[in-house]
C-alpha positions, 0 to 999 in steps of 0.5 A: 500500500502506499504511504500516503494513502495509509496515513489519510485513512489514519487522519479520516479514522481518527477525524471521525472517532475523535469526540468534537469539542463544542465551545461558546456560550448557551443561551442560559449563561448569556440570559444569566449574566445579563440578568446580572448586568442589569442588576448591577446598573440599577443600584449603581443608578439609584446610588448616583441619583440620592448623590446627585440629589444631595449635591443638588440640596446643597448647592441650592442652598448655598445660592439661595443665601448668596442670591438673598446677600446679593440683594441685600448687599444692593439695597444698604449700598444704597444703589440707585437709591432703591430697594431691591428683592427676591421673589421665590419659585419652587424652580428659581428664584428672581432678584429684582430692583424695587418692585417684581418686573424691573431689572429682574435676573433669574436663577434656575434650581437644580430639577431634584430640589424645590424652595418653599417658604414659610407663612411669615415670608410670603413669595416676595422678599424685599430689603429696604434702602440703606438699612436692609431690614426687611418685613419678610422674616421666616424659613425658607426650605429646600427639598431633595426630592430624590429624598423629602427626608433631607432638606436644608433650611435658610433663616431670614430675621427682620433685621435682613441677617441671612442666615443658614439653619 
């Protein structure tokens, strides 16, 4: 016989006799660790958004104290010989010259937090010429509202000190 023919048949028997070897993944396996994948982003969103809230909190009340001083600051230095003031949203706030409409700019919160006030300061918070004092005295409030239980306060007294509670 020949030689060469010898070693085909040997290669075509062992071909054929080997087990075959199946590799990859069954659907299962690929459904599983996708069942995971989706669990794990889901936490890690849910975490990212209380910090995100908190952030927002925080942010919101360090503007709304900066936003009110500003105000304040404006009215003692006497600018224009006018009063100015704050009217507050529950999304933004607006500082004003005098009366609401008149020079205002506004300041846009963060959408995971809302501003209300308390009974004692109304919406309008306006600091008088050259003293400052003002007959809007109260709490003002800000709410994560990725989380009602966290809120920041800010107190205004009559005299128009600002302070954070």
């Amino acid at each position: 016989m020949n030689k060469s023919l010898l070693l085909n048949f040997i290669k075509r028997r062992n071909k054929n006799t080997m087990p075959k070897l199946v590799s990859g993944f069954t659907l299962i396996e690929v459904l599983i660790v996708l069942a995971i994948i989706t669990m794990l982003v889901s936490m890690s969103i849910s975490s990212f958004s209380v910090v995100g809230g908190n952030e927002a909190l925080e942010t919101s009340i360090v503007s709304t104290i900066s936003i009110l001083n500003e105000a304040r600051s404006m009215a003692i230095s006497s600018k224009d010989a006018s009063g100015y003031g704050v009217r507050i949203f529950n999304d933004r706030l607006v500082s004003f010259k005098n009366s609401y409409g008149t020079l205002n700019r506004e300041f846009i919160l963060p959408n995971l937090v809302s501003i209300s006030t308390s009974t004692g300061i109304g919406n309008d918070i306006i600091f008088s010429n050259v003293s400052g004092i003002t007959s809007a005295s109260g709490t003002i409030t800000v709410i994560n509202l990725s989380d009602t239980s966290k809120t920041g306060s800010v107190k205004i007294y009559q005299t128009g000190i600002i302070e954070r509670e």
